[in-house]
Structures are given as C-alpha cells and as structure tokens.
ZADOMI-731089 format. One line per field, with one value per residue (C-alpha): x, y, z. Coordinates in Angstrom, 1 decimal. Example, Ala and Ser with C-alpha at 12.3 -4.5 7.8 and 13.67 -1.06 7.14 Angstrom:
REM residues 2
xx	(12.3_13.7)
yy	(-4.5_-1.1)
zz	(7.8_7.1)
This chain:
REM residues 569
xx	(-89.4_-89.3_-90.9_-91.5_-90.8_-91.4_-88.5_-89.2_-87.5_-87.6_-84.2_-82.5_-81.8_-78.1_-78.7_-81.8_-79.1_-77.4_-80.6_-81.3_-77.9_-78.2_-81.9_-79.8_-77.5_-74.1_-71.8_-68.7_-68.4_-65.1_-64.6_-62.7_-64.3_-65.4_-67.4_-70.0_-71.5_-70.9_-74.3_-73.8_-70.6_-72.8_-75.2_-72.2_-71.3_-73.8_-74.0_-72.7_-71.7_-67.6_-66.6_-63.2_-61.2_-59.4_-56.4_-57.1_-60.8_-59.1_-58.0_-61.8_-63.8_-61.4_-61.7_-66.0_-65.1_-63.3_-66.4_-68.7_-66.8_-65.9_-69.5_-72.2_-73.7_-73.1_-69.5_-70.3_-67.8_-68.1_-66.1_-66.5_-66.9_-64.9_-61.5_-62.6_-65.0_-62.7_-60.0_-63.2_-63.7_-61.0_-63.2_-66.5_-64.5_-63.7_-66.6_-68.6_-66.0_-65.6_-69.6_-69.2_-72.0_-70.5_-72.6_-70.6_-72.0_-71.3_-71.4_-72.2_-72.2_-75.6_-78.8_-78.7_-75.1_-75.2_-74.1_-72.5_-69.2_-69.0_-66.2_-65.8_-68.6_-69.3_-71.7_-72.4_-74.0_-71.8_-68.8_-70.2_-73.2_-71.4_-69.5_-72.5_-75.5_-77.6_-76.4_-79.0_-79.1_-80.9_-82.9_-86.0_-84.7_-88.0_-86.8_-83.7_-84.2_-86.1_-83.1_-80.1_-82.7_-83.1_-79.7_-78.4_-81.2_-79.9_-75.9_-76.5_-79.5_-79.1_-75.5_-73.8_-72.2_-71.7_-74.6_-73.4_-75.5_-75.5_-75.6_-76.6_-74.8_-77.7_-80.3_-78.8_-79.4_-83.0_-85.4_-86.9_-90.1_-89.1_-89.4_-86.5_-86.8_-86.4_-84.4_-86.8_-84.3_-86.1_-85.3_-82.7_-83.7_-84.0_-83.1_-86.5_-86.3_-86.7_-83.2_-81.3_-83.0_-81.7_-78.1_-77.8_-79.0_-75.8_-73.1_-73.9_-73.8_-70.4_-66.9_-65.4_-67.4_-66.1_-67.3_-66.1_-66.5_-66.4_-67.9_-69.2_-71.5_-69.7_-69.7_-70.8_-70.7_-71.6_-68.0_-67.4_-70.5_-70.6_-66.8_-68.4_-71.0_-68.2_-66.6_-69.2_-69.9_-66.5_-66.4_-63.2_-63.9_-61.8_-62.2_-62.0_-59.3_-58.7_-61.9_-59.9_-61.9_-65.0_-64.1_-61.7_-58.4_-58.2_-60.6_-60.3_-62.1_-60.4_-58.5_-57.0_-57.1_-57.6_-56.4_-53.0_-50.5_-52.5_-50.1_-50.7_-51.9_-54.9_-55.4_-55.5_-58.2_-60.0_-59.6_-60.4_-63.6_-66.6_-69.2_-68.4_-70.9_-70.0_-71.0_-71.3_-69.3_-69.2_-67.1_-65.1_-61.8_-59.3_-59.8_-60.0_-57.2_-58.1_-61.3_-58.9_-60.0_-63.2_-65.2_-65.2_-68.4_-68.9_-68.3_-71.4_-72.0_-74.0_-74.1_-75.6_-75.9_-78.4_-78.7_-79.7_-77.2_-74.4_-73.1_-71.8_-71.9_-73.3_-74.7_-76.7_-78.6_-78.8_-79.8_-81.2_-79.4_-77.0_-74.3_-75.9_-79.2_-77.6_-75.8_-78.8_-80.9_-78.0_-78.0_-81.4_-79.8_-77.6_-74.6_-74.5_-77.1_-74.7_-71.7_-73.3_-70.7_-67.7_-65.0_-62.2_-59.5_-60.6_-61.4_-57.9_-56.3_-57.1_-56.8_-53.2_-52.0_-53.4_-51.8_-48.1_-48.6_-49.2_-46.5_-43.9_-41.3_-37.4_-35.3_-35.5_-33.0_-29.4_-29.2_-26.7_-26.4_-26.9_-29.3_-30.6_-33.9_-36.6_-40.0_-41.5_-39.8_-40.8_-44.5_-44.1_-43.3_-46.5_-48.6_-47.3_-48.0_-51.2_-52.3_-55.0_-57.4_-56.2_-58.0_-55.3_-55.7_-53.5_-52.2_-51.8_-48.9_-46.4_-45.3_-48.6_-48.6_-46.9_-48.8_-51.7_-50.0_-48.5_-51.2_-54.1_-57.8_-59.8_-62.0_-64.9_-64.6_-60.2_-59.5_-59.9_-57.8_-58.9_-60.0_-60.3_-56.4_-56.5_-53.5_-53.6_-55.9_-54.1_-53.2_-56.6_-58.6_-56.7_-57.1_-61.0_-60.2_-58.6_-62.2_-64.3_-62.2_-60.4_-59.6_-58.2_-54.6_-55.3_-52.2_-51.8_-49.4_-48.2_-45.5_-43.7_-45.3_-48.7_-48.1_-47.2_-50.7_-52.0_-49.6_-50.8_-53.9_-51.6_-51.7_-55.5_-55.1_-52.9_-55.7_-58.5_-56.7_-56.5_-53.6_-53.0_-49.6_-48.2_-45.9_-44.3_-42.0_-39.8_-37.8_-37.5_-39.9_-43.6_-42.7_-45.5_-44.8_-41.0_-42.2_-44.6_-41.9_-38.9_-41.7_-42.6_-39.3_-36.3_-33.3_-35.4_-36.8_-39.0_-40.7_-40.8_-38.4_-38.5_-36.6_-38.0_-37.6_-37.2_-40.3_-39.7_-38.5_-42.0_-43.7_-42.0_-42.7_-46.0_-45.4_-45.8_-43.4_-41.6_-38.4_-36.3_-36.0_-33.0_-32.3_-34.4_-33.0_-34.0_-38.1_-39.0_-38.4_-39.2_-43.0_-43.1_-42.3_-44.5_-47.7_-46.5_-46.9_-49.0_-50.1_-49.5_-46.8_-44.7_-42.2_-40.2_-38.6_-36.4_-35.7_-33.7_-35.0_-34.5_-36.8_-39.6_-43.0_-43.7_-44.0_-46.8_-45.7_-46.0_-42.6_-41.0_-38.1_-36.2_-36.9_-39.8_-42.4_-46.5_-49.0_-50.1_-49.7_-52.0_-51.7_-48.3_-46.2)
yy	(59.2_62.5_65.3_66.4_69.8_70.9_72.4_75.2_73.0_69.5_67.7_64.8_62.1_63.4_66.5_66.0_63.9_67.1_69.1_66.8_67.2_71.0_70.6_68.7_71.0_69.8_72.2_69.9_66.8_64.8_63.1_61.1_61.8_59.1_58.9_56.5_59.8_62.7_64.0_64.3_66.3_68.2_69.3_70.5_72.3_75.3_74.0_76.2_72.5_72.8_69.3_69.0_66.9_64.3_62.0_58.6_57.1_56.1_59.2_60.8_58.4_59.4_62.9_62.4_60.0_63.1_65.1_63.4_62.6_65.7_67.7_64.8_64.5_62.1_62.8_62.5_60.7_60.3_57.8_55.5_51.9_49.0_50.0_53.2_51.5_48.9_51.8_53.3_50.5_51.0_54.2_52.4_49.5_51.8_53.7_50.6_49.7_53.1_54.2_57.4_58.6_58.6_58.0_57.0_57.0_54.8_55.1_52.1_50.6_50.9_49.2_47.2_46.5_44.3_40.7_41.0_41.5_44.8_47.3_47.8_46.2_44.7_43.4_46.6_44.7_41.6_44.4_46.5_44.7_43.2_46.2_49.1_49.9_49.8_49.4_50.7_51.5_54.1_52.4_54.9_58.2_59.5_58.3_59.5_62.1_60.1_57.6_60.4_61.5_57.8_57.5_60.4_59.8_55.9_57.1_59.1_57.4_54.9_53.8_55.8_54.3_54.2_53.8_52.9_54.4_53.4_55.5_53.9_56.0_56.0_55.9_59.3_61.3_60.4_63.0_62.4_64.1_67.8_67.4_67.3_64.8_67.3_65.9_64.4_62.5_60.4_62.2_61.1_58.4_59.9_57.8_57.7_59.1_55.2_54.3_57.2_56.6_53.0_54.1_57.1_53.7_51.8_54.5_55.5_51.6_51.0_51.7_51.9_53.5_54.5_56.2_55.2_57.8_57.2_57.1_59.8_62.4_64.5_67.5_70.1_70.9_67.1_66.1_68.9_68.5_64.8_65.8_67.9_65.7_62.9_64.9_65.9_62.3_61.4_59.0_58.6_59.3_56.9_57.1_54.3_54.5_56.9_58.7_61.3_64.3_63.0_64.8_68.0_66.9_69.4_68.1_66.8_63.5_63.0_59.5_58.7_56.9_53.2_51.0_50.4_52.4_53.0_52.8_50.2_52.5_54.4_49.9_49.5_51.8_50.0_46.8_47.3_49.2_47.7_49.4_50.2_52.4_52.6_56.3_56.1_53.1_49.3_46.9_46.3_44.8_47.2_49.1_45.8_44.5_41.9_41.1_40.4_43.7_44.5_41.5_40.4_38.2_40.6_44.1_45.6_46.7_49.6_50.7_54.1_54.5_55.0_51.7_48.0_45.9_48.1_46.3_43.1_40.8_40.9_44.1_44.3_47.9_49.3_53.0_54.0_57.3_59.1_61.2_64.5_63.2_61.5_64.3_66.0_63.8_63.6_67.3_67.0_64.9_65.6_64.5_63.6_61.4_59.2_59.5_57.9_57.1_57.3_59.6_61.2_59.2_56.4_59.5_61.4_58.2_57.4_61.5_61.6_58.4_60.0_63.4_61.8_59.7_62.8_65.2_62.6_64.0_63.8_66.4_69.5_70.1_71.8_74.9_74.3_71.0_68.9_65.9_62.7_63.1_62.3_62.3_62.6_66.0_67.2_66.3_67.5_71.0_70.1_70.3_73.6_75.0_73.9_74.7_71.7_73.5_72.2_69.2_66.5_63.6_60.3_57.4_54.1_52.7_53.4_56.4_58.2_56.8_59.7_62.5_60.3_60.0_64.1_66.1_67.5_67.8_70.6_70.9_68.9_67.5_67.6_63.9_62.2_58.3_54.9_53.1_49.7_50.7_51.5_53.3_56.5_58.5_61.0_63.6_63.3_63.8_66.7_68.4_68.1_69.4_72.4_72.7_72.4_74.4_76.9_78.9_76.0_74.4_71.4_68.5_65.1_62.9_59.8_57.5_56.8_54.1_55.7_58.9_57.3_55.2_58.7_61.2_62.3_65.0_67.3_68.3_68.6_70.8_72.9_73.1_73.8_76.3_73.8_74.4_71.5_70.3_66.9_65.3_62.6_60.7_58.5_55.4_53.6_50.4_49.3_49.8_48.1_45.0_45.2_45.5_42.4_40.3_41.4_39.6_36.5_35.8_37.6_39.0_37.6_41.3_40.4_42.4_45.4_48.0_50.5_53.3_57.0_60.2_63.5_64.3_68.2_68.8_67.0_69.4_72.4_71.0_71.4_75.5_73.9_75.2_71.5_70.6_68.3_67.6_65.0_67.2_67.6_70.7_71.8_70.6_73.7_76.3_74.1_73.8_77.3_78.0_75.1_76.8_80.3_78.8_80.5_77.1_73.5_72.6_69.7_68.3_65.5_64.2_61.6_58.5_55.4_52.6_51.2_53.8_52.4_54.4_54.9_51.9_50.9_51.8_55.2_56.6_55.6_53.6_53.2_49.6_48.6_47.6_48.5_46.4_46.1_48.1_49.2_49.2_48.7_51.6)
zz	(-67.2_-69.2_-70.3_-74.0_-75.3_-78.8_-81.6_-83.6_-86.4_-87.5_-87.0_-87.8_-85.3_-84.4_-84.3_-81.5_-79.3_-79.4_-78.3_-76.1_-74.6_-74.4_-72.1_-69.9_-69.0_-70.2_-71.3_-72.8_-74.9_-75.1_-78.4_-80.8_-84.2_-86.4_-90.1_-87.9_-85.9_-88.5_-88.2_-84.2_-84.5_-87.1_-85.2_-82.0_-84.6_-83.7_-80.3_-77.3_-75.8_-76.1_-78.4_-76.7_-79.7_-77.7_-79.1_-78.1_-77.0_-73.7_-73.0_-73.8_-71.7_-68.9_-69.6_-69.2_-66.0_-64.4_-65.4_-63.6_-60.7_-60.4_-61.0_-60.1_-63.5_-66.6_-68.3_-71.9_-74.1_-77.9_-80.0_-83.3_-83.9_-83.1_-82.4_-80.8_-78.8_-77.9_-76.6_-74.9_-72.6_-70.0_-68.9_-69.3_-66.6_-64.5_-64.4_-63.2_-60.7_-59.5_-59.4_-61.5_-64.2_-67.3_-70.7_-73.9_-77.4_-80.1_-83.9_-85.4_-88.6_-90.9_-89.8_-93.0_-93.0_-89.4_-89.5_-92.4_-91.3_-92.5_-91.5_-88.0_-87.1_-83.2_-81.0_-78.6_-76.3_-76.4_-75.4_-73.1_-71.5_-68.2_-67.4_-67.8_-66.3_-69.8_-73.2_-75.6_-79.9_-81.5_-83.8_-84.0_-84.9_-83.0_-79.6_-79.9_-77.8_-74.9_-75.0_-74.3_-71.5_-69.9_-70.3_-68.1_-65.7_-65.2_-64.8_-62.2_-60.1_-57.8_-57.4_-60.5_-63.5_-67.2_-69.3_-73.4_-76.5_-79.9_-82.8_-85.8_-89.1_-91.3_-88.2_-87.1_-90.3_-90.6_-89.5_-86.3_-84.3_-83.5_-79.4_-77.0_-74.1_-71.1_-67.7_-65.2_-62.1_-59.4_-55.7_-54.1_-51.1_-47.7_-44.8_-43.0_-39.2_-37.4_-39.1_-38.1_-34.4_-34.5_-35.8_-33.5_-30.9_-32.1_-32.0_-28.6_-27.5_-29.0_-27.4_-31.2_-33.6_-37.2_-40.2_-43.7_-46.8_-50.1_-53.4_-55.2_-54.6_-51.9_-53.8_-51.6_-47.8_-46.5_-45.8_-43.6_-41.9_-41.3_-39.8_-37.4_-36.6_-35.9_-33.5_-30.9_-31.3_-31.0_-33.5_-35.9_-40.0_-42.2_-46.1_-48.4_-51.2_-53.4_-52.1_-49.5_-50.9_-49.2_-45.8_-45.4_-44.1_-40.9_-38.8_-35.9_-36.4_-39.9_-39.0_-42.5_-45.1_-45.8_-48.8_-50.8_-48.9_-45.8_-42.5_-40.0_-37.7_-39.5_-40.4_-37.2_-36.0_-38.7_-37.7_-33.8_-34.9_-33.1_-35.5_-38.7_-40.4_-44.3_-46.1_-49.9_-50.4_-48.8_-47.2_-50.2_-51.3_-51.6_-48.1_-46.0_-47.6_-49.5_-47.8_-44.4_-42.2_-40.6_-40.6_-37.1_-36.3_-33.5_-35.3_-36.0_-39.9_-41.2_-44.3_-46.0_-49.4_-52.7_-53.9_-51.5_-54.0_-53.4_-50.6_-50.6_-47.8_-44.4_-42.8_-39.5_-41.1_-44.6_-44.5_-48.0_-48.8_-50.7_-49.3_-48.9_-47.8_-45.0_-44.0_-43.7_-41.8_-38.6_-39.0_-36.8_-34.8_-31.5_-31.4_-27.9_-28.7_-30.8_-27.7_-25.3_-22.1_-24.6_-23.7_-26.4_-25.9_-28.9_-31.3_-30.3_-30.8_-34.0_-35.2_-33.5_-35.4_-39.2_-37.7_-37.3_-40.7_-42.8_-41.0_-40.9_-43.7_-44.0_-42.4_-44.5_-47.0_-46.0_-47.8_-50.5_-49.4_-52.8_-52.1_-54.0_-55.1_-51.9_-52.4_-48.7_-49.1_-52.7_-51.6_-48.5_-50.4_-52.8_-49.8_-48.7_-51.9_-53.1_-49.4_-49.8_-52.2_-56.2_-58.0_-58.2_-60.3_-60.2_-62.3_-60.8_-58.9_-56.3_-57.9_-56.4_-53.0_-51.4_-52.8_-51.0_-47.8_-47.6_-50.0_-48.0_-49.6_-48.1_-50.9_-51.9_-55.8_-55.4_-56.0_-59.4_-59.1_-60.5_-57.9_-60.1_-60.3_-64.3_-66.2_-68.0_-65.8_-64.4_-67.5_-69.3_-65.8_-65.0_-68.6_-68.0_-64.0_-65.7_-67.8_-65.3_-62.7_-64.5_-61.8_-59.9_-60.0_-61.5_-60.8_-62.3_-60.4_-62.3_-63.2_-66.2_-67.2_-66.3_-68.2_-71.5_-71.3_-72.3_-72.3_-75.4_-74.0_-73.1_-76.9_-76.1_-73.4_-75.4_-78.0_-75.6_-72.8_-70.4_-67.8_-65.7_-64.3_-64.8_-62.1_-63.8_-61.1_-63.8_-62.4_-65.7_-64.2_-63.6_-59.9_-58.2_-60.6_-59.8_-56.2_-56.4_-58.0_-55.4_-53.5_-54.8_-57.4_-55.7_-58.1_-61.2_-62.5_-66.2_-68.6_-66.3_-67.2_-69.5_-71.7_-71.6_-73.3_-71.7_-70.7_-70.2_-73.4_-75.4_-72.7_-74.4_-77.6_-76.7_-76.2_-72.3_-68.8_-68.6_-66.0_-65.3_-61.8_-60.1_-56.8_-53.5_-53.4_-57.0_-57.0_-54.6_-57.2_-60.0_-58.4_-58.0_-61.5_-62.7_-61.0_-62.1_-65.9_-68.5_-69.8_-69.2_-66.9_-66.3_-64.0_-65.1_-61.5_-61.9_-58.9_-58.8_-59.6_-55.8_-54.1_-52.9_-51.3_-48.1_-45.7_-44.2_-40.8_-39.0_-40.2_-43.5_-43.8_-46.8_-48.7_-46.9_-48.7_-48.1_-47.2_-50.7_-54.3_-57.1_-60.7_-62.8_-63.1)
C-alpha cells in the first residue's frame, strides 16, 4: 500500500524510480552501469542519492546487503542484464538466506525484443524467482513508481529479504504519470500481553533457560536491554552465528556465541538448555550443528520473531514480533517474574565459560623476542584497539574464526558476515560500513582466497572516500577445504592451493597505507599505523599453511581442528 504524491514535472519511467527512491529516504545507490538502465543513471544524475560506481555486480549487491543490514532498510543495488545479473545473484542468495532487505534492479532487454534470443537476454523470474521474496518487471511506465514503493515495503516487512525489479530499456524512457509513490510500511507485530504472560510462565518453570539472538533488526538499544533483562532473570543470552552484534559483549548474561567455531563449552550451555527461547532467528542449521543440538523431545521451544514461516520445525510457542517490539513488551515485565526459584549459578556458569573462551590468548610477546606469526595474539591486540566499537565485516573461512572468538561488539549494527557462508563479502561490506559510518573504523577480515573474490572495491573506496581496513590473513590455501579434506582424504591435498601477490604493495597502488606483516611482534604497530591512515588501509599478514583456528575446546591447541568450518578460503 502507498500513497500518491504529485511532480511538478512530467518524467520518464527511470527517472520516477529515481524519485521514488528519493521519497523513500535512501541516500546511496551501488551500481554497475549498463546501456539496459541509461535513463535510471540519468535521472541520479541530479539526484542528491550518491551512485557509488562499483567494479563487479557481486561486489555491488554486497555493498546494498551491508546497507541494509547495517541501517534496517532496503540496500539498493543496480546492475545490467544477463551477465551482470548473473554476478548479482550471490548477494540476492545470500540475502534470502541471511534475512536482510535488499532490492536489486535489473535492466532488461526491450519489450519487443523478448524471446527472440536477443543480446543478453534472460528469464528474470526463471533466475531469481526461488531465491527472492518477489521478482517483478516494469512494464507500465505509470506504475513505476508504485512498484519501487511495494518493493522496499516487501524487503523489509515481515522476515527481510531481497526483492528483484526489472527495468525494461525502452519501458524506462517512456513518460509515465507525474506522481511519486510515497513509503507506506505495515507496523511492526507486537507480541500481545497473554504470550509474554505464558513465556514469562515458562522461564520461571525451567532450571535452564536460554535466549538466542540473531537476525536483523537489532539496530538500536534492544540488545542491551534484553541483556539486562536476562540477567535479573538470570537467564544466559547465546547468539546464533555470525549475528554477535545483537547483544553488547560486556554483560554479564552474554554466554557466547554459537555456530562454526563455537567452543564446546558455550555448545554446551546450549545443548543442556531446557527452554530455548529463539529472538529474531530459529532453530536453524548452522548453530545446532547440523541440526544435532537443541532438539531434545523434552526441551521446551519458543520462538519470537516477525514472520509464522520463519521457523522451521517444532515449537511449543511462536511469539509474533520483531526484535525491538519484543524488547519492549518484557520491558513491562519483572524480571523476577521470569526467575522463579532459580538461583545464579546456571547463568554464572554459562557467562564464566564465554568469559575464559574470549580472554584465553598466548602468552604476550617477549620484547625483542622475534616470534612466528600467531593469531590469538594479533587479534587479541585488534580487540584492544578497536575497544569493541568499529563495524567489522568478514569473508568466509577459517581465516576469520579468531577475530570471532577475541573481537568484542559493543555496538549495535558492528557485524556484517555471510551467514549462508558466501565469498567476497568482507571488502565490499566494509567500503559501504565506511559510507554509512564515516566516523567509525570500518575492518574487513578475510582470507586470501576471500579477498581476491572481490578485492577489487577497494578502487571504489578510493574513488568514493571510503576508509576501511582490510585484514587479509594469507596462507596460500582454501583453508577450510584443506581442513575438510585432512579429514576425510588424509595427505591427498587437491585443487586447494593457491599463488598470491603482495597484497600491500596493490594497496599502495591504490594511493592506500598497505603492510606486510610475518612477525607477532611486528602487527602491533602495523595496526596502529593502519588505523592512523588517511585512507584505505591494509594489512597483508602472512601464516603457514599448517596453522589451523582455534579449537573447539576452551583453550586452543595447535592442530586441532573445530567442530565444523564455513566457506572455502
């Protein structure tokens, strides 16, 4: 549903989108540029919406993913026909999987040139129509307008995702009705006062209650205050993978992190729950390992969240809310109420255990005492200096795992990862961090093989002022496939390694701060320098190919392997 509002001018189709865009607040665009949507990129042309020129259609739907993970509302990507869409899909994938609003536009090729095999020509639908929550082609250059509107209203209701437009090249430049399709979003679902009765009702019965964040929409105080909440309730807060910004990391009822690289023990206080109540996500694959944690006959299931198909599998209570609006309604509530009889000791438990995990680091490093790169230490020192408040953004793969398990979020909106586990991420997210949050530290961490998948955006940022500082950790391998196949075939390594270039000197090629980094001792002052850049930075650290990430277990030990690994690089 929308509202109509008249132009003082009559406009073509394209150039309405871009009106249409402007009513609806969005203030940057990321796109490839293609002869299919000229009159679109026309009509930016006057617009005060920022077209940030991207260099690959993966690495522009990423860029809009990071937007509107990071803000709330629809990440606008823009990108050509056929081979741009096809480069465009990875973002649209993971924007499904991961539940983020994103909206991606199309060119196409001429109404009357369809099914004729003309150039670049695709089926939109037959591309995008299982992994998106609409896929819809302007046909009528009068409804352009209302279609951008119902597109950004259905990425970001319900349970976010992408939502795929297409723009017809001769359908754009026709003129269409002069009246810009003004946002209109549904409210967001309120748990009703009976349902928050009956949960309060279930926490205080159980001896092992726990909280599960995740998704989006946790972009103001809610994590914070459902913390607090948990607390005086005495209930432990877990959050599902790669969704650790959700709650602030110091306090007291933050019980870690669950998914690839969790430790047995924070898996543990997971398993042993007796309720589980689920916040913003569901009892999904990656943070029960594999569908193998946390479904007990006899362990109670709750889920809260904005959309009744958004959780798989049994649940005992579905509480229809998003995030905030849950927050809200246990805000009337007393905690005591949700205690019961239970004492601390099962909420200091499980805090305790996340409290070892994430201090646990090697002995410091011996002054003058030349050491072999080691990573616990290095991210140990990230910690220290980002002090918990810069956006970081990750590839996939090992190669991340210990900024995960030693980096501390106490910011809302400071995490941008795949969670379907897709490459190529990390550098185009934290180019559109350093956008949206210019006066935060923006920090991509990634592996060599991750970084190459779109490496490239760094010349964007470059072009568009962004700042953001890449952590490349560079052991010549797809480490997690390495990893899987010491597993499964032993001494038989295949189609995993690779050959790299010095990634410090392409950063300075770029007018960027870039190092080289092979010595604990040496990444210290390297960091410092990197975050003391006028400009792009990048740190090019360099491991053996035998290091593997942390274990599983409470305290590292070198060559274990984790319970499970993500991605390829």
């Amino acid at each position: 549903m929308t509202s109509q509002q008249p132009v003082a001018e009559t406009h073509s189709a394209g150039h309405l989108i871009v009106r249409t865009l402007e009513a609806h607040g969005v203030e940057r665009v990321y796109a490839v540029p293609g002869e299919s949507y000229l009159d679109v990129l026309d009509g930016l042309h006057d617009s005060g919406i920022e077209t940030v020129v991207c260099r690959q259609e993966g690495g522009a739907g990423f860029m809009a993913l990071a937007e509107g993970r990071l803000t709330g509302r629809p990440g606008i990507a823009m990108v050509t026909r056929g081979p741009g869409a096809a480069n465009a899909m990875i973002a649209v994938h993971t924007a499904y999987q991961d539940a983020t609003p994103l909206v991606l536009f199309v060119g196409l090729v001429p109404v009357n040139d369809r099914e004729r095999e003309a150039f670049q020509e695709f089926s939109l639908t037959g591309w995008f129509g299982s992994t998106a929550k609409r896929v819809m082609t302007i046909d009528d250059p009068d409804r352009a307008g209302a279609l951008v509107a119902e597109a950004m209203r259905i990425a970001a209701a319900g349970r976010p995702g992408p939502v795929v437009i297409g723009l017809p090249e001769d359908v754009l430049v026709l003129p269409a009705a002069p009246r810009v399709a003004q946002p209109v979003l549904p409210p967001a679902p309120a748990p009703h006062p009976d349902a928050v009765a009956e949960l309060v009702a279930r926490c205080a019965a159980a001896e092992r209650p726990a909280i599960v964040t995740g998704g989006d929409g946790w972009h103001g105080g809610e994590g914070r205050a459902l913390l607090a909440f948990a607390e005086a309730a005495g209930i432990p807060v877990f959050a599902d993978w790669r969704a650790y910004d959700t709650v602030p990391h110091d306090g007291a009822a933050w019980a870690g992190w669950l998914g690839y690289g969790r430790t047995d023990a924070v898996a543990e206080g997971y398993r042993t729950a007796d309720l589980l109540v689920f916040v913003g996500c569901g009892r999904a694959d990656v943070l029960s390992d594999g569908y193998t944690q946390g479904f007990d006959a006899e362990t109670v299931l709750v889920t809260a969240d904005p959309d009744a198909a958004m959780h798989s599998g049994r649940t005992d209570q579905h509480i229809l809310a998003t995030p905030a609006t849950f927050v809200a309604a246990l805000a009337a509530v007393d905690p005591a109420a949700a205690r019961g009889a239970r004492g601390d000791a099962w909420l200091t438990g499980r805090a305790e255990a996340q409290r070892r995990t994430a201090a646990h680091r090697p002995d410091a490093v011996i002054a003058g005492e030349a050491q072999a790169m080691d990573l616990g230490i290095a991210f140990g020192e990230l910690d220290d200096q980002l002090r918990g408040e810069a956006v970081l953004t990750f590839g996939a793969g090992n190669a991340t795992i210990w900024a995960h398990r030693f980096v501390r979020h106490l910011r809302s909106a400071s995490l941008v990862g795949a969670r379907n586990g897709a490459m190529g991420l990390a550098v185009p997210a934290a180019v559109a961090a350093s956008l949206i949050f210019p006066e935060r530290t923006a920090v991509a961490v990634c592996g060599d093989g991750d970084f190459m998948m779109n490496g490239q955006e760094l010349a964007t940022a470059v072009a568009h002022g962004a700042a953001p500082l890449t952590i490349v950790i560079d052991n010549g391998i797809y480490g997690t496939i390495v990893q899987h196949q010491e597993n499964h075939y032993p001494g038989r390594p295949s189609g995993t390694r690779m050959a790299n270039p010095d990634f410090a000197a392409w950063m300075r090629s770029f007018g960027g701060h870039g190092e080289r980094v092979e010595r604990t001792e040496e990444f210290g002052p390297a960091l410092e320098r990197a975050l003391a850049a006028d400009g792009p930075a990048l740190l090019h650290v360099l491991i053996p190919d035998t290091i593997m990430p942390p274990a599983s277990s409470d305290v590292p030990a070198s060559g274990d392997v984790p319970a499970s690994g993500t991605g390829r690089a």
